[in-house]
N, C-alpha and C positions, 0 to 999 in steps of 0.2 A: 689156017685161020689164026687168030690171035690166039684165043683160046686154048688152042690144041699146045702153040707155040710157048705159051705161059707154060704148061705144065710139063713140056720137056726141058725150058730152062731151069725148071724151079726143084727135076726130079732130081739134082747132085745134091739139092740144100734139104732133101726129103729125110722124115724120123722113121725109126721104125716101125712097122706098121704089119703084121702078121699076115697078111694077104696080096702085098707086094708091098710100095712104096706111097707115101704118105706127106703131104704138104698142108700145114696149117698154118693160112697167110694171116688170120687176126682180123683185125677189124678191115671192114672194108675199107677203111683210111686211107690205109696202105697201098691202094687201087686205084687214088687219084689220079685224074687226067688217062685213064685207058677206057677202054669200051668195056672193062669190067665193071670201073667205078659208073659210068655212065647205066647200065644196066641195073647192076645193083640198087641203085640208087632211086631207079627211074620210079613215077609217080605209081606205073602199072603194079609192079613189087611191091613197095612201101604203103601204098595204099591198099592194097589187098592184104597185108597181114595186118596193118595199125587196124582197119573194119575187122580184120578176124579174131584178135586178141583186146582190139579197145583198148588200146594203151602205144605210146610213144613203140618204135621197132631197133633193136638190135643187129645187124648184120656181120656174119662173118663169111669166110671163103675158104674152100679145102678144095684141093687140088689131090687123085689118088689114082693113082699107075699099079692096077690092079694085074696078076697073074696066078693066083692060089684059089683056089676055091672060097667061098665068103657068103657059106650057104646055114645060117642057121637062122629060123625063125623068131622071130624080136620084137621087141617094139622098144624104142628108146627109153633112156634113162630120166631124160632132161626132153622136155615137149618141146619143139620148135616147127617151124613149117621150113620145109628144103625146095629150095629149085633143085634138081638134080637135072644135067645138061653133059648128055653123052658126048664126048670127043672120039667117040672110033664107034664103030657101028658096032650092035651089040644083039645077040641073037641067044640060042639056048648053050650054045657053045663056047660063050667070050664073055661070060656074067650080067646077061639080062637080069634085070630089076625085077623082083615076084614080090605080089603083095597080094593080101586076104581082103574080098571084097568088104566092105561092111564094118571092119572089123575094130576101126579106130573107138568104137563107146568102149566095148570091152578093153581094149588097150585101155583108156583111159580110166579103168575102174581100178585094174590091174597097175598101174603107173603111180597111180594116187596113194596107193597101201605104200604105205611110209614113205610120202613125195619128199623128192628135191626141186629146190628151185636154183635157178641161174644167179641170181643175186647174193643169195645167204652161202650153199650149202657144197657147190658146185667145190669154188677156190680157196676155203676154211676148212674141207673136209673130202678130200680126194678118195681116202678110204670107202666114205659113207658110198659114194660116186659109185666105185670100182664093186661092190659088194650089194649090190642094188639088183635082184633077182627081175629079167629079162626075158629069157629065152624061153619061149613057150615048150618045144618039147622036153629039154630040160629041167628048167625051174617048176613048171606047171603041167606036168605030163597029165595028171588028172582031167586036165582040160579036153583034152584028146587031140588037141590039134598038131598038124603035120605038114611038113615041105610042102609035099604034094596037095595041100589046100590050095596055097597062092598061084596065082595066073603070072606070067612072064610081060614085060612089057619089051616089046621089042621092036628096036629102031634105028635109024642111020646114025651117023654124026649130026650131031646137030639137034636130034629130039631131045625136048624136055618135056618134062611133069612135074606138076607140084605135089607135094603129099602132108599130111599133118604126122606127125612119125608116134601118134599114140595108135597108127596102122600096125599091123602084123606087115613085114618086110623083112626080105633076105636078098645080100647081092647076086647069089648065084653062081650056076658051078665054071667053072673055067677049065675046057682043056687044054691038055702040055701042047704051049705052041702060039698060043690065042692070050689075048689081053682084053682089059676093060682101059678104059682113061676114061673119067669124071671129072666136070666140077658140079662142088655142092654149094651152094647160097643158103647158108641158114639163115633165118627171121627168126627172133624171137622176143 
């Protein structure tokens, strides 16, 4: 399908990316005239984040050719809402999606202590970015939370899920052999 096809063209032009390969196409501009920009674009999307943020929607697209394991529990740095849209089927063994029921308030309590935003702090201040305490068993062990909290979403090519990423989420383990391919649709 296109999709899939998009990201085996786009994996020679990919950055480096610690859990395989990595494509960050930018604005969804860039998409014009394919069924991505149509997608992306569509009223279903745009409309469901501009009601969930209350403010005009941002769009980007990442494309990621995953084979390394991509298993630590998180919750984002920068809040956005992701389509996340599997291109290869994905099960416990090829980095199914795990996420903590419930868990986006606390994310969001936890995201807030010393927030960044997209506008200000993101492209003025890469450092502030990279040094922005995430990982729940690491950063917040006190918490007690663990892998083994999140449930696994598992699904064909083609399943998608939307999530708001102040959720607890981890890629998932990947063994020697097995791959993920994603795209992600951030709104923000």
């Amino acid at each position: 399908n296109y999709f899939t096809s998009a990201i085996d063209v786009k994996s020679n032009e990919s950055s480096d990316y610690k859990f395989g390969k990595s494509y960050n196409t930018g604005d969804v501009h860039n998409w014009i005239g394919t069924p991505i920009w149509e997608f992306a674009t569509s009223n279903f999307m745009t409309g469901f984040v501009h009601h969930y943020f209350n403010r005009p929607v941002i769009t980007d697209v990442f494309l990621t050719h995953e084979y390394k394991n991509n298993g630590f529990l998180h919750f984002d740095r920068l809040r956005c809402v992701k389509f996340f849209i599997y291109l290869t089927d994905c099960d416990e063994e090829s980095g199914a999606f795990h996420f903590v029921p419930n868990s986006h308030k606390h994310g969001k309590q936890l995201r807030e202590q010393g927030s960044l935003s997209y506008e200000e702090d993101f492209d003025e201040n890469r450092q502030a970015y990279e040094t922005k305490k995430n990982r729940l068993v690491e950063d917040f062990p006190e918490l007690g939370y663990k892998n083994s909290d999140a449930i696994p979403i598992i699904g064909k090519a083609g399943t998608m899920f939307v999530f708001d990423t102040d959720l607890f989420h981890f890629g998932g383990k990947i063994q020697e052999g097995k791959e993920r391919k994603v795209m992600r649709i951030h709104l923000k």
